[in-house]
PDB file of N, CA, C and O in Angstrom, chain B, residues numbered from 101:
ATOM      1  N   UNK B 101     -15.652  -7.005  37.448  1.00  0.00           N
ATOM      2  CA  UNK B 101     -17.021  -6.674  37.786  1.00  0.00           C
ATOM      3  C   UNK B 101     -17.108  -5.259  38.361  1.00  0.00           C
ATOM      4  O   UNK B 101     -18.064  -4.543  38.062  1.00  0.00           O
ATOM      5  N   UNK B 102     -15.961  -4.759  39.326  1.00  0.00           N
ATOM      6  CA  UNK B 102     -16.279  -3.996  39.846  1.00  0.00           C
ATOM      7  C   UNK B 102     -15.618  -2.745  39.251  1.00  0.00           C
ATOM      8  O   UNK B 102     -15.447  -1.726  39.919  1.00  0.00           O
ATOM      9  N   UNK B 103     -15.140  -2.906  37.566  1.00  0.00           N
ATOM     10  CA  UNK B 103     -14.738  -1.750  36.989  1.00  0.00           C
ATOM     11  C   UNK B 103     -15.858  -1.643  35.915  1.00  0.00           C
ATOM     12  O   UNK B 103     -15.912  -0.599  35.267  1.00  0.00           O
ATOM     13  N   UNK B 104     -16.684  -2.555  35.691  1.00  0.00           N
ATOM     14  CA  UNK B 104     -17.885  -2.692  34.972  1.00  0.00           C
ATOM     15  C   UNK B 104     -18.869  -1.738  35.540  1.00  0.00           C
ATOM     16  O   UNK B 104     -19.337  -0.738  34.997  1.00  0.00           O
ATOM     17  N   UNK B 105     -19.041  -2.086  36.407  1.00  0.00           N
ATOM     18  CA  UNK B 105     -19.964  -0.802  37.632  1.00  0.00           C
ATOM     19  C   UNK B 105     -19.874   0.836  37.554  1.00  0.00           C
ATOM     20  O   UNK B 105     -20.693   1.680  37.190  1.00  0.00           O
ATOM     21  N   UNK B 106     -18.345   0.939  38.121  1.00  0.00           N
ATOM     22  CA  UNK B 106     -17.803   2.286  37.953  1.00  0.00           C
ATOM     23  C   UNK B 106     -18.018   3.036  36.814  1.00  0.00           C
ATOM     24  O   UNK B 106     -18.536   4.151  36.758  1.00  0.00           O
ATOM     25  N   UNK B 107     -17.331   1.949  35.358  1.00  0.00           N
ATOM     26  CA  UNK B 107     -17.825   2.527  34.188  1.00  0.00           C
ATOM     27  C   UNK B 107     -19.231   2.775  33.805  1.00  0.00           C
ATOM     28  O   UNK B 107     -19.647   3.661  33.058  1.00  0.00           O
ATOM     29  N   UNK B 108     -19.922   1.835  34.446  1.00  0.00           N
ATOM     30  CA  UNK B 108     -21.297   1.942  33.941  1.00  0.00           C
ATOM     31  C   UNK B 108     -22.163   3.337  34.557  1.00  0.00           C
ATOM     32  O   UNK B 108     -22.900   4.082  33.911  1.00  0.00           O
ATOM     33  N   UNK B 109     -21.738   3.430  36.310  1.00  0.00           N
ATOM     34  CA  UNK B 109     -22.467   4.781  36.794  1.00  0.00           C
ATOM     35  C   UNK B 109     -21.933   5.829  36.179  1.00  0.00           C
ATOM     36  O   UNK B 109     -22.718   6.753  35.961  1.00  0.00           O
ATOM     37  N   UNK B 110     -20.196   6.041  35.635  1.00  0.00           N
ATOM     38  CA  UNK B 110     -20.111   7.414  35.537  1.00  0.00           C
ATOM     39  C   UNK B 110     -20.580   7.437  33.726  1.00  0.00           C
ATOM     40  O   UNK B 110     -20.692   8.625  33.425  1.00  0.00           O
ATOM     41  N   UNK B 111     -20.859   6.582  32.552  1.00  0.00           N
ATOM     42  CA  UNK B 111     -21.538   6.721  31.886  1.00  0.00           C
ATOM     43  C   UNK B 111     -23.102   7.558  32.050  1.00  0.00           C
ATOM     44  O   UNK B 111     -23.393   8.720  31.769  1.00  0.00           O
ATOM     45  N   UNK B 112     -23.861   6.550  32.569  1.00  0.00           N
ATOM     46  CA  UNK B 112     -25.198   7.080  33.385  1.00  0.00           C
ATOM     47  C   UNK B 112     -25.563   8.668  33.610  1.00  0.00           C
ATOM     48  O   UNK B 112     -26.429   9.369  33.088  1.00  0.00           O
ATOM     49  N   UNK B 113     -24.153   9.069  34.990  1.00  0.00           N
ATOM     50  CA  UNK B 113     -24.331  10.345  35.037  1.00  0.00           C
ATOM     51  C   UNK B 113     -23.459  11.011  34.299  1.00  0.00           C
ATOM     52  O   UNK B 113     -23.197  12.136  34.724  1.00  0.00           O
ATOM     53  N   UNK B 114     -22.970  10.703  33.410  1.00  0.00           N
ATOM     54  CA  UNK B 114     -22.447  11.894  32.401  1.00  0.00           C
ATOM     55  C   UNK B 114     -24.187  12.139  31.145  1.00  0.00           C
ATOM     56  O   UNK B 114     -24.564  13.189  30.625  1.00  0.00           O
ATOM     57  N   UNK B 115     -24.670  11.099  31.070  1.00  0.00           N
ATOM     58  CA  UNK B 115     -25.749  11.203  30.055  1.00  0.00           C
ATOM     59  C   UNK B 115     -26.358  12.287  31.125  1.00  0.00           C
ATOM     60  O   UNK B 115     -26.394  13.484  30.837  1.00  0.00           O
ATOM     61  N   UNK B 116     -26.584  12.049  31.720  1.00  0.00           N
ATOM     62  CA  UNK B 116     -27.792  12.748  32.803  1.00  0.00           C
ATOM     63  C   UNK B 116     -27.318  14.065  33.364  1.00  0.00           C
ATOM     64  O   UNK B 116     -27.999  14.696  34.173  1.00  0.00           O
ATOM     65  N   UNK B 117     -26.111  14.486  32.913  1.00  0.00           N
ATOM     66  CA  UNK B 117     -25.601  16.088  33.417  1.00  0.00           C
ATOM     67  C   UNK B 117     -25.851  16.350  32.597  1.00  0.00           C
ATOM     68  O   UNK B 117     -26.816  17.114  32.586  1.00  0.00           O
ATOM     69  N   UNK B 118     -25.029  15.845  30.769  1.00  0.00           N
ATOM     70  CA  UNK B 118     -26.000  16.400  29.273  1.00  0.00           C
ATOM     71  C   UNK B 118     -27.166  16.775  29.279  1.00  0.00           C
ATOM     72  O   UNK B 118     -27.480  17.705  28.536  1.00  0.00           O
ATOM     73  N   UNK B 119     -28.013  16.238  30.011  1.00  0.00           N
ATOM     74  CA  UNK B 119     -29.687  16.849  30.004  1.00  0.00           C
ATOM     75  C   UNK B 119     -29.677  18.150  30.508  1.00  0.00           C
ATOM     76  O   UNK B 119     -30.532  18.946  30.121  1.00  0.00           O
ATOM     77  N   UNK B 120     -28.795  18.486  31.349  1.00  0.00           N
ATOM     78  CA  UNK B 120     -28.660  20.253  31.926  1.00  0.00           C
ATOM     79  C   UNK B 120     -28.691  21.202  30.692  1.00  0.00           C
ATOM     80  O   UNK B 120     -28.926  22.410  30.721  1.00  0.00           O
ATOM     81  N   UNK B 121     -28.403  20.418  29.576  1.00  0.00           N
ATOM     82  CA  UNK B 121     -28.281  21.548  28.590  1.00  0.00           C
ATOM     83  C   UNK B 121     -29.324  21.871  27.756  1.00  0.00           C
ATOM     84  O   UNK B 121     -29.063  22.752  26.938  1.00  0.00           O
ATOM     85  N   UNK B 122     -30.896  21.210  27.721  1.00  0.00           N
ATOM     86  CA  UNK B 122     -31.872  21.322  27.466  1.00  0.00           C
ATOM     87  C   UNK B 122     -32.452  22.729  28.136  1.00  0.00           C
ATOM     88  O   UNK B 122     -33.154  23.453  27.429  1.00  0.00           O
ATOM     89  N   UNK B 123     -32.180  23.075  29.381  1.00  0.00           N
ATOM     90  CA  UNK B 123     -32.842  24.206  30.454  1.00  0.00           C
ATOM     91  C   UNK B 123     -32.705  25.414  29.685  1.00  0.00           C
ATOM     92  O   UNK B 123     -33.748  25.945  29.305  1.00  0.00           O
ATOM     93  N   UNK B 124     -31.155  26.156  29.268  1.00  0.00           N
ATOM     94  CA  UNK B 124     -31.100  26.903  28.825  1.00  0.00           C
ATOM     95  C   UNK B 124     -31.327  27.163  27.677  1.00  0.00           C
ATOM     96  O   UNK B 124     -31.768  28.272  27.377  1.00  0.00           O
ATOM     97  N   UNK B 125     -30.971  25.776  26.329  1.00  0.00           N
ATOM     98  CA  UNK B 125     -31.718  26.283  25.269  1.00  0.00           C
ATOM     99  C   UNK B 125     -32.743  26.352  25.274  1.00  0.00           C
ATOM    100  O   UNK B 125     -33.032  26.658  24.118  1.00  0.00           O
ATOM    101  N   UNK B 126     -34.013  26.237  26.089  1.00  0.00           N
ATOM    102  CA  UNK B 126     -35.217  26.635  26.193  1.00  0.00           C
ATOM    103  C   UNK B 126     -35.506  27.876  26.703  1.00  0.00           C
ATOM    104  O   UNK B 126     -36.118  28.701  26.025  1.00  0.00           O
ATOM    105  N   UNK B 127     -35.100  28.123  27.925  1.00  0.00           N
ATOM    106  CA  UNK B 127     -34.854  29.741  28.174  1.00  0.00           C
ATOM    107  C   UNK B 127     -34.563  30.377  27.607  1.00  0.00           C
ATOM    108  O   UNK B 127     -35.118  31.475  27.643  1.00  0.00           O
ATOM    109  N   UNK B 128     -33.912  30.230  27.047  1.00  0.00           N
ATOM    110  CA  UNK B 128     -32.794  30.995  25.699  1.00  0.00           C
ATOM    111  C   UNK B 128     -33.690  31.756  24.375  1.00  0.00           C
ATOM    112  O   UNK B 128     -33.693  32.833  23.779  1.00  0.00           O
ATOM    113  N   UNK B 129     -34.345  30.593  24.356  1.00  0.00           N
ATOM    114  CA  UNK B 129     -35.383  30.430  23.157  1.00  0.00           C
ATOM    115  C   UNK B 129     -36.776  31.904  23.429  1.00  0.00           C
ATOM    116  O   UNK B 129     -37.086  32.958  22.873  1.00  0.00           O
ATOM    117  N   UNK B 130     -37.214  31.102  24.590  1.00  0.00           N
ATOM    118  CA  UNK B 130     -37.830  32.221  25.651  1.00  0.00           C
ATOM    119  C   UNK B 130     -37.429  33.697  25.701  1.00  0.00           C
ATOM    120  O   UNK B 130     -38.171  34.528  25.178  1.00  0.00           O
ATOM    121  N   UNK B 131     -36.804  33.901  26.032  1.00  0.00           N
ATOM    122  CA  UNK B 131     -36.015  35.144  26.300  1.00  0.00           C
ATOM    123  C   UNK B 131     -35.820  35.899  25.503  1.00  0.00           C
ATOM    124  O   UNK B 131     -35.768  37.106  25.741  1.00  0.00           O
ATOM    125  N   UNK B 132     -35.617  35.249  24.038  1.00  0.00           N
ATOM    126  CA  UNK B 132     -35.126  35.891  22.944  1.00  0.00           C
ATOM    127  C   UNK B 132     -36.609  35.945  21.882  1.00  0.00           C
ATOM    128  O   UNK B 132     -36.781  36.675  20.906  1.00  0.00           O
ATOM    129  N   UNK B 133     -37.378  35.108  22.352  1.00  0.00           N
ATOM    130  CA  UNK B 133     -39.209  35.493  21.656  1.00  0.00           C
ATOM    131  C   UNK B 133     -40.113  36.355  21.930  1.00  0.00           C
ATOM    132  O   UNK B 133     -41.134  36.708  21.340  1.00  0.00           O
ATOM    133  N   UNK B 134     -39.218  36.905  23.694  1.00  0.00           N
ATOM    134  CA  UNK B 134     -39.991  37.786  24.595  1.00  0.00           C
ATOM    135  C   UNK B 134     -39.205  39.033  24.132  1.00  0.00           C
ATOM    136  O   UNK B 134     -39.728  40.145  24.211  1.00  0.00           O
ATOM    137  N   UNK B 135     -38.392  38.923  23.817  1.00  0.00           N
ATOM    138  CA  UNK B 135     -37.332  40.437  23.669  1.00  0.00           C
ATOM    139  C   UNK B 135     -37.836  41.113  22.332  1.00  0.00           C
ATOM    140  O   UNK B 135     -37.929  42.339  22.296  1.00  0.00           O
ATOM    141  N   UNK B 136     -38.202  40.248  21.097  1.00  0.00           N
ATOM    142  CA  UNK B 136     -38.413  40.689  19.922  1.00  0.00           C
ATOM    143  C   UNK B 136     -39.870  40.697  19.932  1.00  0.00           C
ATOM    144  O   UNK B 136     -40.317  40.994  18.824  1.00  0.00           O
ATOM    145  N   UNK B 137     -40.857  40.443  20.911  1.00  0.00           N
ATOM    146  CA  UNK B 137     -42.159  41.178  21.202  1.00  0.00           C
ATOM    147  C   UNK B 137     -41.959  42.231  21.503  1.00  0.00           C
ATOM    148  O   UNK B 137     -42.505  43.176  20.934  1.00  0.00           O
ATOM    149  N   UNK B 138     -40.897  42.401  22.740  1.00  0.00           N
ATOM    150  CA  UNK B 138     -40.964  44.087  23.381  1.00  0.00           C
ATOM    151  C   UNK B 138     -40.595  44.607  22.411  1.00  0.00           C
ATOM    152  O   UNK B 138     -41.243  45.640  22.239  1.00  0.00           O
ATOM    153  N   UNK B 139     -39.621  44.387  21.385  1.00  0.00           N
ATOM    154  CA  UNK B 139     -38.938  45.735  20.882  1.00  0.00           C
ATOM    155  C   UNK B 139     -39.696  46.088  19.727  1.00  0.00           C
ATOM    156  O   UNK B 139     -39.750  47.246  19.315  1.00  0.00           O
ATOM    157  N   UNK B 140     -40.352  45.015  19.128  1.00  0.00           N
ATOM    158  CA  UNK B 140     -41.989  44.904  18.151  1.00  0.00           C
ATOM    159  C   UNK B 140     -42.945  46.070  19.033  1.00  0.00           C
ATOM    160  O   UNK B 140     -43.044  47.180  18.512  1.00  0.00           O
ATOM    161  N   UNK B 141     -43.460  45.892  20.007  1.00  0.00           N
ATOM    162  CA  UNK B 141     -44.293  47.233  20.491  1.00  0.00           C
ATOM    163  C   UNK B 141     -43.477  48.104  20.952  1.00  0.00           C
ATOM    164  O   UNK B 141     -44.166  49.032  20.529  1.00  0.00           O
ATOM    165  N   UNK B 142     -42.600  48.643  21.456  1.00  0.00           N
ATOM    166  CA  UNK B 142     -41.528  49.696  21.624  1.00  0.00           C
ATOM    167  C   UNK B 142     -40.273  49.351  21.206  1.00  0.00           C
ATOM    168  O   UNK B 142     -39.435  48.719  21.849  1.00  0.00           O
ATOM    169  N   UNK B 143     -40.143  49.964  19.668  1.00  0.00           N
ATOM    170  CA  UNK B 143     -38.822  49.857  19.059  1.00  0.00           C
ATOM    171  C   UNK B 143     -37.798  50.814  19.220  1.00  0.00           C
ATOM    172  O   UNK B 143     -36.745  50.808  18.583  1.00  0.00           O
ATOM    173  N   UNK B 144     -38.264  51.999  20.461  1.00  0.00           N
ATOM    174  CA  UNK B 144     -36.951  52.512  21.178  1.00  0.00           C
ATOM    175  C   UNK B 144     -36.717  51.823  21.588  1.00  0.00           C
ATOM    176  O   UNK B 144     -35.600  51.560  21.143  1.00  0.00           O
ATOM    177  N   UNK B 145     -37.052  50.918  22.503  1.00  0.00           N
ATOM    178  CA  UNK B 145     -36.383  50.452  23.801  1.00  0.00           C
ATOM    179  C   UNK B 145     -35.571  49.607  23.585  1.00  0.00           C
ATOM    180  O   UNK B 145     -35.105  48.917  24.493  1.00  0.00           O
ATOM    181  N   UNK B 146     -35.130  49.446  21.971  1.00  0.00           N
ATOM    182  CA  UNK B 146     -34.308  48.446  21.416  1.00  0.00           C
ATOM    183  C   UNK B 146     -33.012  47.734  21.730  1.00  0.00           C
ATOM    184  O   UNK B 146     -32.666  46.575  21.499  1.00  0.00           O
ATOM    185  N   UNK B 147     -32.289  48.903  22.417  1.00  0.00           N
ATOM    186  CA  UNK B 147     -31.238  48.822  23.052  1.00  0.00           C
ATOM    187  C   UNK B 147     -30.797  48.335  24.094  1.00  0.00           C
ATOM    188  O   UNK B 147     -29.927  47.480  24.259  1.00  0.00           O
ATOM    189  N   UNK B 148     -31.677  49.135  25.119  1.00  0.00           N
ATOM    190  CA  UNK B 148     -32.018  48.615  26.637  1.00  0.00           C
ATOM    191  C   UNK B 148     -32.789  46.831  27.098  1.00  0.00           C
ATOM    192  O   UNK B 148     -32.805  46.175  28.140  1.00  0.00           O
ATOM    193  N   UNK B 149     -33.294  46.619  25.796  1.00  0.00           N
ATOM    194  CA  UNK B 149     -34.352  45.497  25.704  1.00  0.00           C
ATOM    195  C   UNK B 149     -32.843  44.494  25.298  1.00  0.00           C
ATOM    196  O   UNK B 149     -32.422  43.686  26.125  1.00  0.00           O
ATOM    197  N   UNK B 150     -32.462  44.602  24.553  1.00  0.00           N
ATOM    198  CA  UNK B 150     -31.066  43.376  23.830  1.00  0.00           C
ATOM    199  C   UNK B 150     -30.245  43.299  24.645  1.00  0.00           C
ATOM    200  O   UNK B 150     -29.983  42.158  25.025  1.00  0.00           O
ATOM    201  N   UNK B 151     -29.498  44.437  25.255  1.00  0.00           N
ATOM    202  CA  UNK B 151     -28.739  44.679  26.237  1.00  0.00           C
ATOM    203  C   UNK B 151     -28.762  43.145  27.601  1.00  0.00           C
ATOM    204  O   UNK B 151     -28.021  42.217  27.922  1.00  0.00           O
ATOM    205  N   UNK B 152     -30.187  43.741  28.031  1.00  0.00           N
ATOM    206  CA  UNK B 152     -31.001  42.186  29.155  1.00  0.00           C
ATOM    207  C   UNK B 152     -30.721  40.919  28.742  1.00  0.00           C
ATOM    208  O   UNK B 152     -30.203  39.905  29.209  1.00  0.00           O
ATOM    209  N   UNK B 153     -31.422  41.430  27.319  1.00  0.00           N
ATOM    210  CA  UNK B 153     -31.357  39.482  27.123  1.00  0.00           C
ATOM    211  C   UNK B 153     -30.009  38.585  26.823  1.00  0.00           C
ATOM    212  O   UNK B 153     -29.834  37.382  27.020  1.00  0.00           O
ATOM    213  N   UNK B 154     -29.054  39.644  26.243  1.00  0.00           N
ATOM    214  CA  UNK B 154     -28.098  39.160  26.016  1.00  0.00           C
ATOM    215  C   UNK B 154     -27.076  39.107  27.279  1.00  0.00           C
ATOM    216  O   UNK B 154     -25.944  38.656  27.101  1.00  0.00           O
ATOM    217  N   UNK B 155     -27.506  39.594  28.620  1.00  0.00           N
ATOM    218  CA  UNK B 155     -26.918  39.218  30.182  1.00  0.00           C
ATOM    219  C   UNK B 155     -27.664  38.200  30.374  1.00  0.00           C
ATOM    220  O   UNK B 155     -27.208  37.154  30.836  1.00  0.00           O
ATOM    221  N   UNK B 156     -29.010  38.366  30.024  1.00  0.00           N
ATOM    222  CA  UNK B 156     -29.655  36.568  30.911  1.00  0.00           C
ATOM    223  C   UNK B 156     -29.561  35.495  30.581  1.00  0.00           C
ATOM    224  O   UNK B 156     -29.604  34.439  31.212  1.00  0.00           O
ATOM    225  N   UNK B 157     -29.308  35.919  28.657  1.00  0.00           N
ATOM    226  CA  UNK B 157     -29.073  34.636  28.206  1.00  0.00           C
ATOM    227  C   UNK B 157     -27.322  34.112  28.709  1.00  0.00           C
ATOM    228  O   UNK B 157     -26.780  33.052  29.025  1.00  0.00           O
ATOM    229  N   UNK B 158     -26.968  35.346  28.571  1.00  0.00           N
ATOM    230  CA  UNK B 158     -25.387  34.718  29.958  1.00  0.00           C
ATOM    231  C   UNK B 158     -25.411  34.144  30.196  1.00  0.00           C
ATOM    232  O   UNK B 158     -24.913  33.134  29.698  1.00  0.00           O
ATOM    233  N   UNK B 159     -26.055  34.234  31.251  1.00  0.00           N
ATOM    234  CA  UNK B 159     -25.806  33.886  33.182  1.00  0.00           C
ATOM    235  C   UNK B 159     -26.797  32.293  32.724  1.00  0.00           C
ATOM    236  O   UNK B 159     -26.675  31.291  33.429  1.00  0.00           O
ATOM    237  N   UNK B 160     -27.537  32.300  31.735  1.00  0.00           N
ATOM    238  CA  UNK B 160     -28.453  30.648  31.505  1.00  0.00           C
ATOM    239  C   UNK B 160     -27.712  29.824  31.226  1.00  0.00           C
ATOM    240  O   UNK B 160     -27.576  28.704  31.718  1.00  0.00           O
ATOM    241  N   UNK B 161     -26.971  30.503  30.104  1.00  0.00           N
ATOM    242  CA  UNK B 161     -25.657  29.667  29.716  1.00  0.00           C
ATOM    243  C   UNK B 161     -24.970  28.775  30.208  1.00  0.00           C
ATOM    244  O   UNK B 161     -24.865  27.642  29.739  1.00  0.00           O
ATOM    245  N   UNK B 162     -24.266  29.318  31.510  1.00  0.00           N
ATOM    246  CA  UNK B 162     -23.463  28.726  32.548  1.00  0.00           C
ATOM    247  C   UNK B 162     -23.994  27.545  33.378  1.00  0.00           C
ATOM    248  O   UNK B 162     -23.454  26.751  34.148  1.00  0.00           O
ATOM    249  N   UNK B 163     -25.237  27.721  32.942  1.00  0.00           N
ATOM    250  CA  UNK B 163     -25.911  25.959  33.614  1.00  0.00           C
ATOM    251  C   UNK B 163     -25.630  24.912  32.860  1.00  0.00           C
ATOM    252  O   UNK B 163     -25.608  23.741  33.239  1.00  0.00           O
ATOM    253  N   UNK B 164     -25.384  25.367  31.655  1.00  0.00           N
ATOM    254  CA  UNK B 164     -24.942  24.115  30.664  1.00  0.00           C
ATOM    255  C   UNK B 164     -23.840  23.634  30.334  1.00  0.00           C
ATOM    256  O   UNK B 164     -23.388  22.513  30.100  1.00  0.00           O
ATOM    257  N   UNK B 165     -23.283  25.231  30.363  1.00  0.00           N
ATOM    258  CA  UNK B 165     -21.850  24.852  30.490  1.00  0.00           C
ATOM    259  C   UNK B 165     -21.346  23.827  31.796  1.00  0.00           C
ATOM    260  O   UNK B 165     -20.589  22.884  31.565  1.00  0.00           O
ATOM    261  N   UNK B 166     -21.737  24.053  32.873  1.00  0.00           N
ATOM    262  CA  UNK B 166     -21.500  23.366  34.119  1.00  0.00           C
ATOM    263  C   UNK B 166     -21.963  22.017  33.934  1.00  0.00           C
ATOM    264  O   UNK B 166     -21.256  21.159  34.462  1.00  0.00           O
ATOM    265  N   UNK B 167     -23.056  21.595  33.264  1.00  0.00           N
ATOM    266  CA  UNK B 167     -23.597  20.282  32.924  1.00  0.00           C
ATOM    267  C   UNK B 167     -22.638  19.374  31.944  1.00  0.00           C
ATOM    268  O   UNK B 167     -22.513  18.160  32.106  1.00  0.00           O
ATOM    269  N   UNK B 168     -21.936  20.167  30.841  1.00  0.00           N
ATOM    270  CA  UNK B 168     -21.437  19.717  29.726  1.00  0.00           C
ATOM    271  C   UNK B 168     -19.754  19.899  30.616  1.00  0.00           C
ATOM    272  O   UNK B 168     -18.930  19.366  29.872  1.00  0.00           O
ATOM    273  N   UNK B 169     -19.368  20.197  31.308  1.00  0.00           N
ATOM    274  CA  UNK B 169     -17.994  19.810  31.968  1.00  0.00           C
ATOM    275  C   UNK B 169     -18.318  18.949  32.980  1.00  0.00           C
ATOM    276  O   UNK B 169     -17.270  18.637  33.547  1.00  0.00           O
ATOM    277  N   UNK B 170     -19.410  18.331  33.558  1.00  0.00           N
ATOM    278  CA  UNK B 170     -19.517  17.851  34.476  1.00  0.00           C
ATOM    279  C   UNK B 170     -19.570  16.029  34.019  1.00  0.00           C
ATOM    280  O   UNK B 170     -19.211  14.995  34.584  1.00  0.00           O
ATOM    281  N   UNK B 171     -20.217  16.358  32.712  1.00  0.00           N
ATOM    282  CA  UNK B 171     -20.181  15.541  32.183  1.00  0.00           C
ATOM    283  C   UNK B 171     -19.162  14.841  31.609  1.00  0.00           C
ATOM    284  O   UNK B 171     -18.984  13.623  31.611  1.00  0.00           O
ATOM    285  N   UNK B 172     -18.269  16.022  30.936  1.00  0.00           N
ATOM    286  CA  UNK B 172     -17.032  15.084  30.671  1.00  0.00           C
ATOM    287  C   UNK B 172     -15.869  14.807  31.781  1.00  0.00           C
ATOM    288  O   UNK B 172     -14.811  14.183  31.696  1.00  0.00           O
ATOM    289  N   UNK B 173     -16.365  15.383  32.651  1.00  0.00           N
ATOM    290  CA  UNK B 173     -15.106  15.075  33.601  1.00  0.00           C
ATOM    291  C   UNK B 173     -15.805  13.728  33.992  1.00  0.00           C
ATOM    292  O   UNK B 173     -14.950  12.877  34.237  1.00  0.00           O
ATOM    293  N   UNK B 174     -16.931  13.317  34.112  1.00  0.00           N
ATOM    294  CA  UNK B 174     -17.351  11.988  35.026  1.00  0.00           C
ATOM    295  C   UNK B 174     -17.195  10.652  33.480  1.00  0.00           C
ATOM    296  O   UNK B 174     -17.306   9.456  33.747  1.00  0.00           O
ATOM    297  N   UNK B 175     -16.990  11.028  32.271  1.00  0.00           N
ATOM    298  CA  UNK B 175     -16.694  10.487  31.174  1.00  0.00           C
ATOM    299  C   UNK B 175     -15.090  10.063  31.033  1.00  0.00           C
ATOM    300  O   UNK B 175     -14.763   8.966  30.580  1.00  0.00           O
ATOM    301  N   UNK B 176     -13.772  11.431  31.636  1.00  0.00           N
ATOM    302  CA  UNK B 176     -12.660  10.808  31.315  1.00  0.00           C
ATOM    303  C   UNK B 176     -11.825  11.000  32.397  1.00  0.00           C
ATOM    304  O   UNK B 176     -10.733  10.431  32.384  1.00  0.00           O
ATOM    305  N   UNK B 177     -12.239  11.922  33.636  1.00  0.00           N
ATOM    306  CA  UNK B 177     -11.495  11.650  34.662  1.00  0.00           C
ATOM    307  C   UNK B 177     -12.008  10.865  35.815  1.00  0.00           C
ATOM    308  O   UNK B 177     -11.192  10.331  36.568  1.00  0.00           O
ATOM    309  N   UNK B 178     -13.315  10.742  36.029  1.00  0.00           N
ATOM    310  CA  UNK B 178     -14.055  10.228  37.102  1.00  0.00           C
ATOM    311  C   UNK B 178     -13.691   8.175  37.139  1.00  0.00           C
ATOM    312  O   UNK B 178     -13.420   7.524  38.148  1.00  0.00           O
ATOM    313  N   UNK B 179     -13.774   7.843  36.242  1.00  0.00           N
ATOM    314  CA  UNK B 179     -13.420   6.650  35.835  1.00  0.00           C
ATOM    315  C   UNK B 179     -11.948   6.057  36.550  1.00  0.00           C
ATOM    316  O   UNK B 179     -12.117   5.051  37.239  1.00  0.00           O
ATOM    317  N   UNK B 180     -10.704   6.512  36.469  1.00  0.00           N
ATOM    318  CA  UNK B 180      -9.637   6.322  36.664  1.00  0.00           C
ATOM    319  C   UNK B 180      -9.427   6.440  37.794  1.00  0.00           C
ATOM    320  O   UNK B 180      -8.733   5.660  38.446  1.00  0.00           O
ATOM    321  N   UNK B 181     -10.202   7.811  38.394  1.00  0.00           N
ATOM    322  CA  UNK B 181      -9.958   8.320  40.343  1.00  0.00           C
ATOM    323  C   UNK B 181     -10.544   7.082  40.852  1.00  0.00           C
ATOM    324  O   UNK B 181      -9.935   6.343  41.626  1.00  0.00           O
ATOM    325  N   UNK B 182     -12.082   6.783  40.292  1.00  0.00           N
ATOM    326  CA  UNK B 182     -12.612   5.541  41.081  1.00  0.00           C
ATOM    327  C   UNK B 182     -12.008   4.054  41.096  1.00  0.00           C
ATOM    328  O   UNK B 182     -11.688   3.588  42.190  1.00  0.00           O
ATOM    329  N   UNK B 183     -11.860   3.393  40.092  1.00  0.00           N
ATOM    330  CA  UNK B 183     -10.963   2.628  39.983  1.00  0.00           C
ATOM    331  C   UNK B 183     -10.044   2.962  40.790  1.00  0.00           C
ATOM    332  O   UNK B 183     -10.393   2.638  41.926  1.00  0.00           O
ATOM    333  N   UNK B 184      -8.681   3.621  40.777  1.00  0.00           N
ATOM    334  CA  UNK B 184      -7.392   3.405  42.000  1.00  0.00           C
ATOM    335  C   UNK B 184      -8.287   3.474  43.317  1.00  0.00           C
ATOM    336  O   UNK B 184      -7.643   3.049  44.276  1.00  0.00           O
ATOM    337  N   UNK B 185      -9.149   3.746  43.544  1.00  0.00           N
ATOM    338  CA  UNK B 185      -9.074   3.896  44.944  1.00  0.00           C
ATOM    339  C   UNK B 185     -10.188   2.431  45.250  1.00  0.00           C
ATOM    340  O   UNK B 185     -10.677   2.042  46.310  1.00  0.00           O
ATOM    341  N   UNK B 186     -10.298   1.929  43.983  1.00  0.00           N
ATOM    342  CA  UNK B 186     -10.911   0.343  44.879  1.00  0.00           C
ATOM    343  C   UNK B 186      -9.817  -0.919  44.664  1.00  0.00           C
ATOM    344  O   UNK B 186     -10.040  -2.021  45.166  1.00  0.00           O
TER     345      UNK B 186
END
């Protein structure tokens, strides 16, 4: 019963860290619809404009990434730590 449990919460929150990865492909999406407006009305700034998005879409990145390891660690290591220690 009580490895039924364990398995069942860290299932749960592994689904539910996967959802972290919705944030940035939406930002992402964002970012990159807003960039090819600017460079559509100022197609100097072409450079300076890609340059940004391709740091913000970075740094967005890393939320998902953090979601999608968080997730599998509570999928294949979280399981085993909890168990030994009940």
């Amino acid at each position: 019963m009580e490895r039924a449990i364990v398995l069942m919460g860290c299932a749960i929150g592994a689904g539910l860290a996967l959802i972290a990865g919705i944030g940035p492909g939406i930002g992402e999406g964002y970012a990159a619809g807003k960039a090819c407006e600017a460079i559509g009305r100022q197609p100097e700034c072409k450079g300076d404009v890609t340059s940004t998005m391709l740091l913000g879409c970075a740094i967005a990145e890393t939320t998902g990434i953090y979601g999608f390891v968080t997730g599998l660690l509570l999928l294949f290591v979280a399981p085993g730590l909890f168990l030994g220690m009940l």
